[in-house]
C-alpha positions as CSV (number, residue, x, y, z in Angstrom):
1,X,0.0,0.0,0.0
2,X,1.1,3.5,-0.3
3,X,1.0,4.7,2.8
4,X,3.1,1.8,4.1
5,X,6.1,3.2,5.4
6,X,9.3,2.0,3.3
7,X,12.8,2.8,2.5
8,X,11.6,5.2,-0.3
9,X,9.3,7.0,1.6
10,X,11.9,7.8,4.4
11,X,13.9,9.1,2.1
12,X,11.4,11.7,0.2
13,X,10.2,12.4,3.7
14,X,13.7,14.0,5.1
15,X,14.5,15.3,2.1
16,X,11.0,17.5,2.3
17,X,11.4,18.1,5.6
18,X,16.0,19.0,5.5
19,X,15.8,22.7,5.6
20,X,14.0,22.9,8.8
21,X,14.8,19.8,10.7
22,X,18.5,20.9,9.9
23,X,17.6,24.6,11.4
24,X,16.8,22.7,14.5
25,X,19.9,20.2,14.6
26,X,22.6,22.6,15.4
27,X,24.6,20.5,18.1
28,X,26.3,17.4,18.8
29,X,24.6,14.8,21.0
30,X,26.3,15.1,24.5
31,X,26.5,11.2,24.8
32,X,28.5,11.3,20.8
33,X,31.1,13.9,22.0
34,X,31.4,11.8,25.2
35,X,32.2,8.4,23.2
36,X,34.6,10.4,20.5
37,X,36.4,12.1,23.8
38,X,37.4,8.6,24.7
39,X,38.7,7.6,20.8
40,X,42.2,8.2,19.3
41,X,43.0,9.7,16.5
42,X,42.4,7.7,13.1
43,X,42.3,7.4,9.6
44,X,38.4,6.8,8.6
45,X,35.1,7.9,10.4
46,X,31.8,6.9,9.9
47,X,29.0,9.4,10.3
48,X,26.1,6.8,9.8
49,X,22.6,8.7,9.0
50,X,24.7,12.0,9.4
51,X,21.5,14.1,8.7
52,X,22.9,17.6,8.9
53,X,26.5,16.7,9.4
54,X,26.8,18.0,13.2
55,X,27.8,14.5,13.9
56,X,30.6,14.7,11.0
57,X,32.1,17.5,12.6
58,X,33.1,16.3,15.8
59,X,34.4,13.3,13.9
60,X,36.8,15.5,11.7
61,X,38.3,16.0,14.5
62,X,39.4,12.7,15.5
63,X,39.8,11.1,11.8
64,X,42.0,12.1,8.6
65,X,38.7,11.1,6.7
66,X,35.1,11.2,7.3
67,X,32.6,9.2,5.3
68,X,29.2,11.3,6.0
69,X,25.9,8.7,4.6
70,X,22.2,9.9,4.4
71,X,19.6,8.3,2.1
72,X,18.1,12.1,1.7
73,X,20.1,13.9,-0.4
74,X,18.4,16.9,1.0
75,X,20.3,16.8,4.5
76,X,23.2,16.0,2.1
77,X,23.1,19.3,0.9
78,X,22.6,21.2,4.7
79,X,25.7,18.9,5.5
80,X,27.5,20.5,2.7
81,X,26.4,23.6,3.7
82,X,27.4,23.3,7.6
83,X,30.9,22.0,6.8
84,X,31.7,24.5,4.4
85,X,34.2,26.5,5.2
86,X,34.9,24.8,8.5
87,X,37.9,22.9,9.3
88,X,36.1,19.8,8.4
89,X,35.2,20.9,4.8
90,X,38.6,19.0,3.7
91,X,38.2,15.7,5.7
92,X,34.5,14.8,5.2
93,X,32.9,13.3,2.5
94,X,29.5,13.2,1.4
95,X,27.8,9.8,0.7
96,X,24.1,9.2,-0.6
97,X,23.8,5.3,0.3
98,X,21.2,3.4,2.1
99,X,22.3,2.0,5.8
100,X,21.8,-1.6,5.1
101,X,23.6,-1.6,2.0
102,X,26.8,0.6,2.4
103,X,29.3,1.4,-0.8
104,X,32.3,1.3,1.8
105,X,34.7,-1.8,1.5
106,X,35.7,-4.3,4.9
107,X,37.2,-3.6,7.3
108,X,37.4,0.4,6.4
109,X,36.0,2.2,9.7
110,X,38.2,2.9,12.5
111,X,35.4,4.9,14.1
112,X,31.5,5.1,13.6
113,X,28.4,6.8,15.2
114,X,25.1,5.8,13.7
115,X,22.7,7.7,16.3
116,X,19.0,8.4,16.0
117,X,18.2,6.3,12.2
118,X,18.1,2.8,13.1
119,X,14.8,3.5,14.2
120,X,13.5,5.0,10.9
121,X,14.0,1.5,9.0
122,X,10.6,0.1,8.7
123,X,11.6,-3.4,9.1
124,X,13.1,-5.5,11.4
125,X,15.3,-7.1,9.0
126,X,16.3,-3.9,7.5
127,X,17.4,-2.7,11.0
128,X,19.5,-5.9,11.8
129,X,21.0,-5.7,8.4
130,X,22.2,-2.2,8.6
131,X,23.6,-3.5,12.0
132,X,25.3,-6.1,10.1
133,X,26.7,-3.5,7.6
134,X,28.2,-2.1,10.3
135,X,29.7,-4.8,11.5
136,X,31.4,-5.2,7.9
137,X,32.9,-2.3,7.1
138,X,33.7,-1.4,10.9
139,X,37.7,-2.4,11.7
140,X,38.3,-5.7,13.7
141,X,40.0,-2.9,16.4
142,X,37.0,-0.5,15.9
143,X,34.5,1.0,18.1
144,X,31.1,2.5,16.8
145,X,28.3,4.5,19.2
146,X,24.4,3.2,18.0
147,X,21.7,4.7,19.1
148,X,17.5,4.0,19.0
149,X,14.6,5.9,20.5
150,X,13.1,3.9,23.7
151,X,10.3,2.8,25.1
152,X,12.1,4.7,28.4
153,X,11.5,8.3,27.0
154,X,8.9,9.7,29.2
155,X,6.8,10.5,26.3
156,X,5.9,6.7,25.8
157,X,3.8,4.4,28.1
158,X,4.8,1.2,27.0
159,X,6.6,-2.1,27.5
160,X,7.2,-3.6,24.2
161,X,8.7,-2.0,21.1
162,X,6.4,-1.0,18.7
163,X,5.8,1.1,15.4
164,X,4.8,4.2,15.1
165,X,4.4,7.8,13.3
166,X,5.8,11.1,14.6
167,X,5.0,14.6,12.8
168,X,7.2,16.8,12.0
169,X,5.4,20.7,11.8
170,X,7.0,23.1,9.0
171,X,6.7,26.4,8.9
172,X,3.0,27.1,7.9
173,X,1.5,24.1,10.0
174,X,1.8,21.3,7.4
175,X,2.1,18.1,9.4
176,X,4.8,15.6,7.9
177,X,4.6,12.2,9.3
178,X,7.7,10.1,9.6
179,X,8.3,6.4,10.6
180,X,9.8,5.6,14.1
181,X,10.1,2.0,15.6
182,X,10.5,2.7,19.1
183,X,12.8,0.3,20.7
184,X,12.5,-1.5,24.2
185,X,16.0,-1.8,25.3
186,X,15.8,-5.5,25.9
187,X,15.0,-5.4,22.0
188,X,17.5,-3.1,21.1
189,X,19.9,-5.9,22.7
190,X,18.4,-8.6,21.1
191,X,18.7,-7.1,17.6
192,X,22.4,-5.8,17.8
193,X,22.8,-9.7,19.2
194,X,21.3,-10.9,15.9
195,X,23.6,-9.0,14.0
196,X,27.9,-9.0,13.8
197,X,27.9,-6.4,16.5
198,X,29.7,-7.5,19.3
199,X,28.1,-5.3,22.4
200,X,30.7,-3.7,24.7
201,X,28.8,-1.4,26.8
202,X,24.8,-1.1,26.7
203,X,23.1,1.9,28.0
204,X,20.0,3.8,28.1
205,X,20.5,8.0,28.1
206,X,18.0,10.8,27.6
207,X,15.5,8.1,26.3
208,X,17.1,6.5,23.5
209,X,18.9,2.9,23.7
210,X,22.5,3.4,23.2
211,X,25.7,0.8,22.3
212,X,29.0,1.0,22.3
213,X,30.3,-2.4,19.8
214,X,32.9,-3.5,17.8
215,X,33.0,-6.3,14.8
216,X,31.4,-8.9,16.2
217,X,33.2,-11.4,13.6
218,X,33.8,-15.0,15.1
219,X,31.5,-14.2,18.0
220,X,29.5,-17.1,19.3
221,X,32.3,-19.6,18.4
């Protein structure tokens, strides 16, 4: 059906929405600057659903190179924009890719956040395949930062994870709805355990599920 939220309509939905939601997006997450504080300087980043790029900056400051991937080639362009003529401009690199299936080689990633988008996939499998795509291009000595909305924000009264719609207002009151599966964080652990993310530290912050993992490869054996 047409109104069934899918990869597609994810995509058309932040690009209609980039100018604003980028107006509102001006600073790094508290709990990403915390994780990159603890990392040492390397060759490749990650910035994993980068959105507006405020993620991508932080990250140019830890790595040579920063590969910055949104579906919506919308928030593309406000990342272009935000980078520009900042320090970053040289290191980061724009990429317009989907998060389960990632034009980045092995093995690449020294260091990766991928905060607040797993929860826009529509599909479980989708969301444990982008986890797996992770896993693959993230360095066997790499650390990435994932983060979900949870059931534990105080704006939900609920157990289980479950699907949902959240509007996003523009300027003029049109309503845009956009596709959220709101994790539990026993789910959130049971989904990076189906993937080749090896959990170091699990954590719930400000109401969204948060992991620190590595490569996961040979786990289990």
């Amino acid at each position: 059906m047409d109104d069934e939220p899918g990869r597609a309509t994810v995509r058309d939905t932040y690009d209609r929405i980039a100018a604003h939601f980028s107006a509102t997006r001006e600073y790094a997450w508290p709990e990403v600057e915390s994780f990159l504080a603890d990392g040492e300087h390397c060759a490749v980043g990650l910035d994993l659903g980068c959105g507006n790029g405020r993620h991508a900056e932080p990250l140019a400051g830890l790595a040579d190179r920063v590969l910055a991937v949104d579906v919506s080639r919308g928030l593309l362009e406000e990342a272009r924009d935000r980078v520009a003529g900042t320090d970053a401009e040289g290191a980061v690199r724009l990429v317009q890719a989907d998060a389960a299936s990632l034009p980045i080689r092995a093995d690449a990633v020294d260091v990766a956040v991928y905060v607040a988008t797993l929860h826009h996939l529509p599909e479980r499998d989708l969301r444990v395949a982008s986890l797996d795509e992770l896993a693959r291009v993230l360095d066997p000595d790499g650390r990435a930062l994932v983060s979900a909305w949870s059931t534990a924000h105080d704006r939900f009264d609920a157990e289980e994870g479950f699907d949902t719609t959240v509007d996003w207002t523009l300027p003029g009151g049109e309503r845009v709805p956009r596709f959220y599966h709101i994790y539990s964080p026993a789910e959130f652990r049971a989904d990076l355990d189906a993937s080749g993310l090896a959990p170091v530290e699990v954590f719930v912050s400000s109401g969204n599920c948060y992991a620190v993992v590595a490569d996961g490869e040979g786990k289990g054996t």
